[in-house]
N, C-alpha and C positions, 0 to 999 in steps of 0.2 A: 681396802681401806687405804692403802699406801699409794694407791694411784690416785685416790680422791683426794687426799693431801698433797700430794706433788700438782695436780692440777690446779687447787686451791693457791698454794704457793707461787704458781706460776702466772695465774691470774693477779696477785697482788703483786706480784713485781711485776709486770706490764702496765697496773695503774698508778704506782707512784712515781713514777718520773713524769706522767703526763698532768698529775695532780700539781706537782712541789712544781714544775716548770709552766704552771698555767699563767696566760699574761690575763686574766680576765679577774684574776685578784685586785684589788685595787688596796692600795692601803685608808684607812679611816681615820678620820679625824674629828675630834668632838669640839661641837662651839656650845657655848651656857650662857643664858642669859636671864640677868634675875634683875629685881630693883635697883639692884643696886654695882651690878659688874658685866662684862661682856668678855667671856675667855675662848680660846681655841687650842685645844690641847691634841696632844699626839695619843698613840694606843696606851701607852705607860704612865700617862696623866702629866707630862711635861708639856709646859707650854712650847705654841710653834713659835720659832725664831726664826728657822732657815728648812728649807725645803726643797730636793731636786726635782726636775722639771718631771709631771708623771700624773697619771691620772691617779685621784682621789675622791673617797667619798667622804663627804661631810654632814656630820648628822647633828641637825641642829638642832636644840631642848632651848625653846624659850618657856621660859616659864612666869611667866608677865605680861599683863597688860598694859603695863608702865614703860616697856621698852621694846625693840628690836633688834635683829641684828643684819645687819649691811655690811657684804662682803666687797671691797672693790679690787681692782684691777687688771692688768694688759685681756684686754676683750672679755672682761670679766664685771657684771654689777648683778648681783644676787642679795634679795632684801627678803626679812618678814613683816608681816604687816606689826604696826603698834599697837593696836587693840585687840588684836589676838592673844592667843595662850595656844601652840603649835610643836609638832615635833615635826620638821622636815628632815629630808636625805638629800642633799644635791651632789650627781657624778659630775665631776670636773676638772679638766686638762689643766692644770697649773702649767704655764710658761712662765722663761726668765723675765725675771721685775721686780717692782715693788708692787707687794698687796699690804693693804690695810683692811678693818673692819672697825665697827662702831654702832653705836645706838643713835639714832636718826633725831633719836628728844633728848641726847645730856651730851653733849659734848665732850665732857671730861671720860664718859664711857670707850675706850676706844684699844688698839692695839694694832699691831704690824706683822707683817713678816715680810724677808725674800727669800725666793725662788729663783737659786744659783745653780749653777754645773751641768753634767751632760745626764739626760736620762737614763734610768736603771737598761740596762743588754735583753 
């Protein structure tokens, strides 16, 4: 019983540093888009403002067929259609810039961020 434990043991410390140091994590970010707003929030529900340079997934909930959402920036234009009602994932490299986003039919729907500093080690 006591070598099946120490084995046990030894196996889970051999998997967590390969686990906590996997670069294949990406951090996530959520965009929402409804009649009436178009947001892009971090994992803790804060909106994004500033961002290091780094791969990301964005999971995008529109929930409208009155709007979209349109992501731009540095080699970056990612859109959902406007007559849809869709929940997309898009993986993608943020480099240094300015990004905005917006709904393609309201103008006043819209928001920012940038993508400052050196990427995560």
């Amino acid at each position: 019983m006591l070598r099946l434990l120490l084995a046990g043991s030894a196996l889970v410390a051999l998997a967590l540093p390969a686990a906590a140091g996997s670069s294949m994590v990406r951090p996530t970010l959520t965009a929402k888009v409804t009649a009436t707003s178009v947001t892009l929030t971090r994992q803790d529900g804060i909106r994004v403002r500033t961002l290091q340079p780094n791969a990301y997934r964005i999971v995008v909930r529109d929930r409208t067929t009155a709007q979209n959402f349109h992501l731009v920036g540095p080699s970056l234009n990612l859109r959902t259609k406007i007559a849809t009602k869709t929940t997309a994932t898009w993986l993608v490299d943020l480099t240094p810039g300015d990004y905005s986003y917006r709904s393609d039919r309201n103008k006043h729907l819209r928001g920012s961020f940038v993508v400052a500093g050196v990427p995560p080690a």
